[in-house]
MIDOSE-1310 file (N, C-alpha, C; in nm, 2 decimals, decimal comma, always signed):
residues 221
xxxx	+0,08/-0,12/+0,00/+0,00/+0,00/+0,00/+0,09/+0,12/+0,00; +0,06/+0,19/-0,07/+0,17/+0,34/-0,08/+0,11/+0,41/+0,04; +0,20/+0,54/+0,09/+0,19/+0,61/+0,17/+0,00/+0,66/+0,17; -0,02/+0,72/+0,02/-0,13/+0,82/+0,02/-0,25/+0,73/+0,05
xxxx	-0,24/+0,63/+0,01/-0,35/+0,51/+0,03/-0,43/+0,49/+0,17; -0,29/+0,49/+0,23/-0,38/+0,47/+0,41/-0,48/+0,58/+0,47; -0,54/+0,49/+0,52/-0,64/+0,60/+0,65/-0,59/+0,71/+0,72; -0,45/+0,67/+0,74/-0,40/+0,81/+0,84/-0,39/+0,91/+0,70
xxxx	-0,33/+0,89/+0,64/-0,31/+0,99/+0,55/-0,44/+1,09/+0,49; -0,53/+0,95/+0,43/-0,63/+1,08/+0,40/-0,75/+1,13/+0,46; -0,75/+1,02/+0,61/-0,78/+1,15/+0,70/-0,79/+1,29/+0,71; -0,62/+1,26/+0,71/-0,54/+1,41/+0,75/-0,55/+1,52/+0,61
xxxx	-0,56/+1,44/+0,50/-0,55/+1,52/+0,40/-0,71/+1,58/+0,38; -0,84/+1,50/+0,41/-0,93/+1,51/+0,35/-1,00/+1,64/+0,50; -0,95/+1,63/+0,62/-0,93/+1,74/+0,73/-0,90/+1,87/+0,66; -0,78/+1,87/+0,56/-0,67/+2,03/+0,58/-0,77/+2,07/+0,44
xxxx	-0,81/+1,95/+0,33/-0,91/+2,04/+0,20/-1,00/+2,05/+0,32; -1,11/+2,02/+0,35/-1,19/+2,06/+0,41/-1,22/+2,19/+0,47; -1,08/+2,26/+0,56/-1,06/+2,38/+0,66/-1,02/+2,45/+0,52; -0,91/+2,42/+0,38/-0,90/+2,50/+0,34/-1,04/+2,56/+0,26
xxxx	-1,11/+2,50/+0,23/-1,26/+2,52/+0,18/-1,31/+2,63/+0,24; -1,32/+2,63/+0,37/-1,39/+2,71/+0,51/-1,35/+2,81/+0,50; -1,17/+2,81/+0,49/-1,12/+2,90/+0,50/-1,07/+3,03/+0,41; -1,16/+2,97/+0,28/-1,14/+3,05/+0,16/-1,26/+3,19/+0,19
xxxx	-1,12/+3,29/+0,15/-1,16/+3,47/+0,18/-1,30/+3,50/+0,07; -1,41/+3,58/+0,16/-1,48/+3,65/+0,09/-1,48/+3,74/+0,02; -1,60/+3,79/-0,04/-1,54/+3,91/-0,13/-1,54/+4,07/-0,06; -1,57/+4,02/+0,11/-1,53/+4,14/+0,15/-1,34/+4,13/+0,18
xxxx	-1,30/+4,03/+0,19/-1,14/+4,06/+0,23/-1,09/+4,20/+0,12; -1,01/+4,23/+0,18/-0,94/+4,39/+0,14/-0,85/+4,34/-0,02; -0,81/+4,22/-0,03/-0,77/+4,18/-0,17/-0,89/+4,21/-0,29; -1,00/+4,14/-0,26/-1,12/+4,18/-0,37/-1,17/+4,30/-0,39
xxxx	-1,08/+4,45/-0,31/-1,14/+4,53/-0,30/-1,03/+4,57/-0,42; -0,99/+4,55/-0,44/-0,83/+4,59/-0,57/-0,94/+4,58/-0,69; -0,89/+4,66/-0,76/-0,94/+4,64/-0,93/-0,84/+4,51/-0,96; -0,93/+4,44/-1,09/-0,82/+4,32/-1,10/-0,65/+4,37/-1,16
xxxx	-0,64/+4,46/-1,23/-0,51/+4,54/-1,23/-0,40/+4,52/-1,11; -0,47/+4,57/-1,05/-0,42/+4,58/-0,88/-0,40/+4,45/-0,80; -0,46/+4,40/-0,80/-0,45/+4,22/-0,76/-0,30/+4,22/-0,81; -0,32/+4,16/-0,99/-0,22/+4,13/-1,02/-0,11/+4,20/-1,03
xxxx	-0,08/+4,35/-0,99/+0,03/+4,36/-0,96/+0,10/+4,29/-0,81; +0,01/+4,32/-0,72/+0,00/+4,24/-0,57/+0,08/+4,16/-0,57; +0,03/+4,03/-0,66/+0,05/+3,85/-0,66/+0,20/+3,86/-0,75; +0,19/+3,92/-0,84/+0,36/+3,97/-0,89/+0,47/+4,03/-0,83
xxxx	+0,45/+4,09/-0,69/+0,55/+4,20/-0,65/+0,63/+4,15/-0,61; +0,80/+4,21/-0,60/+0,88/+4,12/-0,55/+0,88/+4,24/-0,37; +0,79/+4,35/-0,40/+0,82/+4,40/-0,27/+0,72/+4,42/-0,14; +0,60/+4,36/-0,17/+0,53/+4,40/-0,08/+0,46/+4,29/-0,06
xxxx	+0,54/+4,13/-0,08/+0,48/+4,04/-0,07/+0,51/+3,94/+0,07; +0,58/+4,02/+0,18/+0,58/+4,01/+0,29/+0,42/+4,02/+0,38; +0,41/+4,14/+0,36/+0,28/+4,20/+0,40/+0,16/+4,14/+0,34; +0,21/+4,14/+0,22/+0,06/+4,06/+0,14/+0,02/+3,93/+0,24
xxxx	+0,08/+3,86/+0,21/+0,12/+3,69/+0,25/+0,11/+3,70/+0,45; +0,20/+3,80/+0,47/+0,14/+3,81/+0,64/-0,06/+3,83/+0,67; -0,11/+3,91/+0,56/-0,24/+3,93/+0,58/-0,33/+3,79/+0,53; -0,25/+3,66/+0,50/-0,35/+3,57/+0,46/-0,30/+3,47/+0,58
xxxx	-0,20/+3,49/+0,64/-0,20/+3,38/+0,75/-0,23/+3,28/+0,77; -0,37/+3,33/+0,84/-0,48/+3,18/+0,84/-0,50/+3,15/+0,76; -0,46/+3,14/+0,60/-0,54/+3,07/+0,49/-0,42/+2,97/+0,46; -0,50/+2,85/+0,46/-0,42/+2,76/+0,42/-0,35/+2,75/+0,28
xxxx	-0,40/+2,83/+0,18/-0,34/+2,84/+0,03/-0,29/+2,72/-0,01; -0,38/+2,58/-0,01/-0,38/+2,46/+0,02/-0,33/+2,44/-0,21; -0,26/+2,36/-0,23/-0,24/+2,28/-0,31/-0,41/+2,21/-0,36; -0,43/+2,23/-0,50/-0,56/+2,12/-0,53/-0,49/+1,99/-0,50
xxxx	-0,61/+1,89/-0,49/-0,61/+1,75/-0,48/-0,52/+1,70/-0,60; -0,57/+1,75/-0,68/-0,49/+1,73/-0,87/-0,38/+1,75/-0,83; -0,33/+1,86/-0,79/-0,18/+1,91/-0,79/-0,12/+1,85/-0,73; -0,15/+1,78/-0,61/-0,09/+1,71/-0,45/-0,08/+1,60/-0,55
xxxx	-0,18/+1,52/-0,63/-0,16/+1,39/-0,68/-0,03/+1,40/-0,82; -0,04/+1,51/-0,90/+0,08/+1,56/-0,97/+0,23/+1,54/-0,89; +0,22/+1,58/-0,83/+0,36/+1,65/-0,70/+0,36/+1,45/-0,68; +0,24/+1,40/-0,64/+0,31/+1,25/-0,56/+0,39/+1,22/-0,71
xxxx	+0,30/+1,19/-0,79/+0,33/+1,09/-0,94/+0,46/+1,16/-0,96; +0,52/+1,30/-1,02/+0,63/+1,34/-1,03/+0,70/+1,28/-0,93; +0,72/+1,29/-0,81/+0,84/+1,23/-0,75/+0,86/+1,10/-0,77; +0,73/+1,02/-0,81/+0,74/+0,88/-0,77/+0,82/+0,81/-0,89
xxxx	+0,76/+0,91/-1,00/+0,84/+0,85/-1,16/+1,00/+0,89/-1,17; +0,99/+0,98/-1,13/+1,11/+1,10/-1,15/+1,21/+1,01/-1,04; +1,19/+0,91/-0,93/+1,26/+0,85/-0,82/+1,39/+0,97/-0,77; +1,28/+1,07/-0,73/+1,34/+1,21/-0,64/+1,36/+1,16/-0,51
xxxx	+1,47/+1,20/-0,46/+1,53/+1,17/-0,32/+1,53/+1,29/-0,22; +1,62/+1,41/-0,31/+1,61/+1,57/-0,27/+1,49/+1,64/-0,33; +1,45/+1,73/-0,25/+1,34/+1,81/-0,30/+1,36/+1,94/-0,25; +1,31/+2,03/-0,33/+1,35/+2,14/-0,24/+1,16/+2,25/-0,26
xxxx	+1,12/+2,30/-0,17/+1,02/+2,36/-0,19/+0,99/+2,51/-0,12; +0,92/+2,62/-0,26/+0,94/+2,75/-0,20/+0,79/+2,78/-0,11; +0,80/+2,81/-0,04/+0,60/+2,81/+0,02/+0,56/+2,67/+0,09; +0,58/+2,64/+0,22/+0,52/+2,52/+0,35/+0,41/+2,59/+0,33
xxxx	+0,34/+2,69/+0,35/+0,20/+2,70/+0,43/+0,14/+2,61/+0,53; +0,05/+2,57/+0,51/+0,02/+2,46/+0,59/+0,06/+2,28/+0,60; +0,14/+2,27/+0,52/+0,22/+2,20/+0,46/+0,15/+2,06/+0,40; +0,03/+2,09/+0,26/-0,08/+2,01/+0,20/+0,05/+1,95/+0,11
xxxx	+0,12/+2,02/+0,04/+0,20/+1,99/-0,08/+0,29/+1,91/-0,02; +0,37/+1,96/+0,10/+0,44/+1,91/+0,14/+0,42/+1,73/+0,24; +0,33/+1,72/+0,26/+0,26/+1,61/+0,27/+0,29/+1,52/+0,14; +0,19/+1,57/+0,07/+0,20/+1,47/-0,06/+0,38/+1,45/-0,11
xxxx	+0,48/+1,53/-0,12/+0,60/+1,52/-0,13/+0,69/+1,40/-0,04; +0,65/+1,48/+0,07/+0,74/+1,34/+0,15/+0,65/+1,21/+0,17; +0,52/+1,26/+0,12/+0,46/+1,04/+0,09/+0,51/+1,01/+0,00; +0,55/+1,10/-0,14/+0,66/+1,03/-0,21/+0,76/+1,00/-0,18
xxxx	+0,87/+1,03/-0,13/+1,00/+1,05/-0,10/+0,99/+0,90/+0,02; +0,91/+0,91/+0,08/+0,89/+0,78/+0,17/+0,85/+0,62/+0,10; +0,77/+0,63/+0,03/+0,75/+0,54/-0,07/+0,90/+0,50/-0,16; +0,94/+0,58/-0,21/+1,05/+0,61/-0,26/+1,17/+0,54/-0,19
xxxx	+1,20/+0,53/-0,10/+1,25/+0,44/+0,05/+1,36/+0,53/+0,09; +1,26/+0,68/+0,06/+1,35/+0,75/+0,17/+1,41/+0,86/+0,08; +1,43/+1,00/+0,13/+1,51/+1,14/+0,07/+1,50/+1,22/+0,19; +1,48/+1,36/+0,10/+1,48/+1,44/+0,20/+1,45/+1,61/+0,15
xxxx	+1,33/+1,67/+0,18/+1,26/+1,74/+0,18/+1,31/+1,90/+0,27; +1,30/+1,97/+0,17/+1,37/+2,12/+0,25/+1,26/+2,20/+0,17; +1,19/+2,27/+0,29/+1,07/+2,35/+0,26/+1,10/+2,47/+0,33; +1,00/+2,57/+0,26/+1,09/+2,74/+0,34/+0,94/+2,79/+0,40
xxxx	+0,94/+2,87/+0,50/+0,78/+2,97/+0,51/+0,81/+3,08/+0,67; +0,83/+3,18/+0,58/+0,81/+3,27/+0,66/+0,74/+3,31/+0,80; +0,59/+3,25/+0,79/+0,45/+3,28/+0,87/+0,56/+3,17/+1,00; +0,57/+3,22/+1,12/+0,55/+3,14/+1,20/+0,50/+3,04/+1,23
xxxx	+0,35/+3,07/+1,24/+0,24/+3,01/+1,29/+0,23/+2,89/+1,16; +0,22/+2,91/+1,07/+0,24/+2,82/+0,97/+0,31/+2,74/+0,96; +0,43/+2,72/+0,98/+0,55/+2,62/+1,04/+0,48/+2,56/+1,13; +0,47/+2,59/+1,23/+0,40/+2,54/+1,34/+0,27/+2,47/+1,26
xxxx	+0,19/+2,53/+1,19/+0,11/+2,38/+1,15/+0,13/+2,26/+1,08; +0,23/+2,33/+0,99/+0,26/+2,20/+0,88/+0,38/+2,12/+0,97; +0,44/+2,15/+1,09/+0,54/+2,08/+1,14/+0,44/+1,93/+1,17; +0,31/+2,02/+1,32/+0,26/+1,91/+1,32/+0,13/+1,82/+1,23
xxxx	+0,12/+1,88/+1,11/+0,06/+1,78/+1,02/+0,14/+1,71/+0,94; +0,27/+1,73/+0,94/+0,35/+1,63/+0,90/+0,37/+1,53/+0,96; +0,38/+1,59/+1,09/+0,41/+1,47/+1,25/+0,30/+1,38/+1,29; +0,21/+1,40/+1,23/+0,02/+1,34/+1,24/+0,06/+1,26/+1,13
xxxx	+0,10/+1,28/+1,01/+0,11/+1,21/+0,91/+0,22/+1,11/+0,87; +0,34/+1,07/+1,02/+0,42/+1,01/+1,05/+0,51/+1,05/+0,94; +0,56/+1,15/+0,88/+0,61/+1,18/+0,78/+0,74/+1,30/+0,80; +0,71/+1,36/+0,95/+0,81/+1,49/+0,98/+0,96/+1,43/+0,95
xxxx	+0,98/+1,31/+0,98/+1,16/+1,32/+0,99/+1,21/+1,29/+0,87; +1,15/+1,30/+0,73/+1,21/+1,31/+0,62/+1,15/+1,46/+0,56; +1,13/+1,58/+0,66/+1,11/+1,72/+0,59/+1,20/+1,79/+0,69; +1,27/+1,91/+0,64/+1,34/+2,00/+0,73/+1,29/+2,17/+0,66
xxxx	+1,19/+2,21/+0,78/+1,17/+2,36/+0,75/+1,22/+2,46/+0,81; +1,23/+2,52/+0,71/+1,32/+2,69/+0,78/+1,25/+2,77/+0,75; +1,26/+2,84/+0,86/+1,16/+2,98/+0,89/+1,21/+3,06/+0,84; +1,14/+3,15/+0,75/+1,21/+3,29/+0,72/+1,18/+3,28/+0,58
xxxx	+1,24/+3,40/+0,51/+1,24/+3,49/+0,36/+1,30/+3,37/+0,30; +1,25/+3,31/+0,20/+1,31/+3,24/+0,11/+1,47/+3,30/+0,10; +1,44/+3,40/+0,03/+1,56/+3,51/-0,03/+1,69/+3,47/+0,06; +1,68/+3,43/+0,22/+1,81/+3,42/+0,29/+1,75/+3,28/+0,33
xxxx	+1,62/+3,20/+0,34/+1,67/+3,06/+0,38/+1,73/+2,98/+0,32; +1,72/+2,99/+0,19/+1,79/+2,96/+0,04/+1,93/+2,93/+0,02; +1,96/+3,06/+0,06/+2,06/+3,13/+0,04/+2,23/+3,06/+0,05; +2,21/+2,96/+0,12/+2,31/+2,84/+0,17/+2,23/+2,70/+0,23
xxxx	+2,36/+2,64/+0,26/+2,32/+2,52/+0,31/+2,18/+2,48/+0,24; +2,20/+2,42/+0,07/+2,15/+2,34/+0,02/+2,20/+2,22/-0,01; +2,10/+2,14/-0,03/+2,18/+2,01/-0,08/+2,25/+2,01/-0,16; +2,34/+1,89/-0,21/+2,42/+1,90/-0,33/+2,38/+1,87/-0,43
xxxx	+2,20/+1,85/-0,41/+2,22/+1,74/-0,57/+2,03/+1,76/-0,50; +1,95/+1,87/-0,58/+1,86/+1,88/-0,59/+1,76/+1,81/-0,71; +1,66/+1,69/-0,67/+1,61/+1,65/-0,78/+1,47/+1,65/-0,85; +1,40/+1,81/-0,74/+1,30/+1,85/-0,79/+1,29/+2,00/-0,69
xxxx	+1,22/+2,07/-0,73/+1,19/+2,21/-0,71/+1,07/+2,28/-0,75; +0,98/+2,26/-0,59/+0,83/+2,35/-0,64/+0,86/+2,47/-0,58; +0,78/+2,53/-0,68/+0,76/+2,69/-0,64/+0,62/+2,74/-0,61; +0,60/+2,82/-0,49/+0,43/+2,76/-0,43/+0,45/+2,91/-0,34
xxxx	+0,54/+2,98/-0,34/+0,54/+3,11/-0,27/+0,50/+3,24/-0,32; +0,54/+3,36/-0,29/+0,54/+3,46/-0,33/+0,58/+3,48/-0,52; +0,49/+3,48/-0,57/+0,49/+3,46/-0,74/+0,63/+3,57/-0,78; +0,62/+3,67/-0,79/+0,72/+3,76/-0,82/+0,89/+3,73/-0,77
xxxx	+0,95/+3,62/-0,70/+1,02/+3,59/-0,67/+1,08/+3,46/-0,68; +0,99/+3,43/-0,78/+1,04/+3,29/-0,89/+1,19/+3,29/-0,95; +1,20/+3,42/-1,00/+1,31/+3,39/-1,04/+1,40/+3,39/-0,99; +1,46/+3,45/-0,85/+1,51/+3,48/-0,75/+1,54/+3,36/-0,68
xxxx	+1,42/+3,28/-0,67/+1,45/+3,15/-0,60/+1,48/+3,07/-0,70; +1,48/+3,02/-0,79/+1,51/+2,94/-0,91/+1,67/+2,98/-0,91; +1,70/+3,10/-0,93/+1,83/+3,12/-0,92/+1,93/+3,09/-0,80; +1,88/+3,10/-0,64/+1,97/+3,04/-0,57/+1,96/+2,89/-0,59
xxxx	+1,89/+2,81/-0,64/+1,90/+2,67/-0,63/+1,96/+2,64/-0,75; +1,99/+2,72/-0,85/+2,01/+2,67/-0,99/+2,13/+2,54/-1,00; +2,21/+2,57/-0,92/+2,37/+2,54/-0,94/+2,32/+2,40/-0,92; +2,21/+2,33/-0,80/+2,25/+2,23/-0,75/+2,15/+2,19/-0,80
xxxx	+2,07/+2,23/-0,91/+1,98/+2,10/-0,96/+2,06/+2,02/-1,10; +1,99/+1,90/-1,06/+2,04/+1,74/-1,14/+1,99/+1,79/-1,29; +2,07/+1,73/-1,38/+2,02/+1,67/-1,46/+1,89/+1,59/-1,49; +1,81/+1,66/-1,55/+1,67/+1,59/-1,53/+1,53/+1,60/-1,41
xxxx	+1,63/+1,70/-1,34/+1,54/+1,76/-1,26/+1,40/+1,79/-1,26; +1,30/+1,79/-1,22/+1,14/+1,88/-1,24/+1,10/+2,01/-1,18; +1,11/+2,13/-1,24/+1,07/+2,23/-1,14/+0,92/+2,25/-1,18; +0,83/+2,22/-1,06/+0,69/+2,30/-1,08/+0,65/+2,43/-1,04
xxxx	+0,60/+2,48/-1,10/+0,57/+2,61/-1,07/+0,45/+2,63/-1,05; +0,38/+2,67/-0,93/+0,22/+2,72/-0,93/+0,16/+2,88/-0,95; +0,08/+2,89/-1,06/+0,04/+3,04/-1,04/+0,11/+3,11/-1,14; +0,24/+3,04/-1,21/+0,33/+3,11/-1,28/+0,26/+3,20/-1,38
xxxx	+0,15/+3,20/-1,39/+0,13/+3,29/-1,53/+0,17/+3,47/-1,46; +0,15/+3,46/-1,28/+0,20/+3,61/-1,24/+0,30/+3,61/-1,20; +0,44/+3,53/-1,26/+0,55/+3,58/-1,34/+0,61/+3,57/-1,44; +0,56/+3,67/-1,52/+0,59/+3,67/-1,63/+0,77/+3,68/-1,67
xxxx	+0,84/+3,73/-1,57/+0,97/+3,70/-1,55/+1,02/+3,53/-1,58; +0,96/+3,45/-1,53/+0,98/+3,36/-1,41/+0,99/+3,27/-1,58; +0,87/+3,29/-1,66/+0,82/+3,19/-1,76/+0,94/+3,22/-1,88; +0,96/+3,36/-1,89/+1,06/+3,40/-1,98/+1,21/+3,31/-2,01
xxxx	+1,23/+3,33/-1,87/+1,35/+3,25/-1,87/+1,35/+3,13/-1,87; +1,24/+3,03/-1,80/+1,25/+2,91/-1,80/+1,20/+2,82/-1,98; +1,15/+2,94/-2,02/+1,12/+2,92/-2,15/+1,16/+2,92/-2,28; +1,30/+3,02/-2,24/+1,40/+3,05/-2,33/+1,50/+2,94/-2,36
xxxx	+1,47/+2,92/-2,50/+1,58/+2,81/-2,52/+1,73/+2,83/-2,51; +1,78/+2,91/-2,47/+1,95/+2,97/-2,41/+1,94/+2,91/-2,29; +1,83/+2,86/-2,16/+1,88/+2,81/-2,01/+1,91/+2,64/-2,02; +1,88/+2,61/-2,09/+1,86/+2,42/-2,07/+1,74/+2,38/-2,00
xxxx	+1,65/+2,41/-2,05/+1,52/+2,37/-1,96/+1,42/+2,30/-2,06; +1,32/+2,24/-2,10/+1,21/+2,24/-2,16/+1,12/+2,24/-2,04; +1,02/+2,33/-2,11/+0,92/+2,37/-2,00/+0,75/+2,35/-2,11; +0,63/+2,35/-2,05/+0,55/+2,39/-2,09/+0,38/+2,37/-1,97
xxxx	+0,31/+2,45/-2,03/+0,20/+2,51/-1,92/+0,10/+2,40/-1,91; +0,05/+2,39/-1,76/-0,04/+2,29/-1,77/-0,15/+2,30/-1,69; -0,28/+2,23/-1,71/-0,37/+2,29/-1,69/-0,39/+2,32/-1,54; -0,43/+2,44/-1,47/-0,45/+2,44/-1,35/-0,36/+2,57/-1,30
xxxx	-0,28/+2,66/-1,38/-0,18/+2,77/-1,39/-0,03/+2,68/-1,36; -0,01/+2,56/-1,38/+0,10/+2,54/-1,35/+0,18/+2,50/-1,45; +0,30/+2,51/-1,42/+0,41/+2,53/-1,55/+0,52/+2,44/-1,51; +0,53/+2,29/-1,59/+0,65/+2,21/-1,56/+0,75/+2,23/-1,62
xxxx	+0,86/+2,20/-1,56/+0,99/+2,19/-1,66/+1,10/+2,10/-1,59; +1,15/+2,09/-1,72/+1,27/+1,93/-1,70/+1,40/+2,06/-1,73; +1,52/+2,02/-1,63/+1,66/+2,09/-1,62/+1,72/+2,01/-1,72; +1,80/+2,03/-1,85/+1,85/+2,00/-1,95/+1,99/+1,92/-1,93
x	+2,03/+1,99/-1,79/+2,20/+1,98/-1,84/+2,21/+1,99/-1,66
């Protein structure tokens, strides 16, 4: 029986969709009060996405079911060991990640998230999901968790944080991803930075869009 299969697991998973459901913002939150202009510069910024992201806290910004089942299959074909991931939130994605990695018979998961309180939940829904001691999260700005102390030999890379800082994080990890790597990207259509480059046939990438805003790509070289 694979990880995702069991009762503990989709318990716990069919719990966090549920709250994230609940917990999806009305149209009075102060974001729907933006013209849609204004949104999307928001979701693009590379500067005011501290604040942004502190004002959604409590929202779980949960991974679809599709995506979580994407993320398992990618690791499980791909036989990824290192993972590296931009955005814990409540850690839905990261769940489905290390059921692969565990099935897999074992890696090791490095997820980033600013929100305190958020760490704190996805630590213990990972720990509910007997899954915490193949994930290690660090608190804080991508931009400096990143920044060092990666692994040597990264063999997949989601991006699930702050949109406008795709390329930023793609770039501190660049050096140490594999050959054959997968980087998924969520949301990427708000950076348009992010897709340029991974798109351009000058980086070693093939990439292309897939349904749901997400954007796969295989590292060339």
């Amino acid at each position: 029986m694979t990880t995702i299969a069991t009762p503990q697991f989709n318990a716990l998973i069919d719990q966090l969709f549920a709250e994230s459901k609940a917990a999806m913002p009305d149209r009075s939150h102060p974001f729907f009060q933006l013209s849609e202009a204004e949104q999307d510069k928001l979701m693009a910024s590379k500067t005011e996405y501290l604040d942004f992201y502190r004002s959604l806290k409590d929202m779980p910004l949960a991974v679809s079911r599709e995506t979580g089942m994407l993320l398992y299959m990618l690791v499980r074909a791909n036989q990824a060991l290192s993972i590296v991931e931009f955005g814990t939130s409540f850690g839905v994605s990261a769940l489905y990640l290390a059921a692969a990695l565990k099935d897999n018979g074992g890696g090791h998961l490095l997820t980033t998230e600013f929100e305190p309180s958020k760490v704190e939940r996805a630590r213990a829904n990972l720990d509910t999901a007997g899954l915490l001691d193949l994930v290690e999260i660090r608190q804080g700005d991508a931009l400096q968790t990143l920044a060092a102390d990666l692994p040597d030999r990264i063999d997949m890379l989601l991006l699930d944080g702050a949109k406008g800082l795709y390329p930023e994080v793609l770039q501190l990890v660049e050096h140490r991803l594999a050959r054959g790597a997968l980087i998924i990207a969520d949301d990427a259509a708000y950076s348009p930075e992010y897709l340029d480059y991974i798109r351009s046939s000058t980086h070693s990438y093939l990439s292309m869009p897939l349904d749901g805003g997400i954007e796969l790509s295989l590292r060339l070289k």
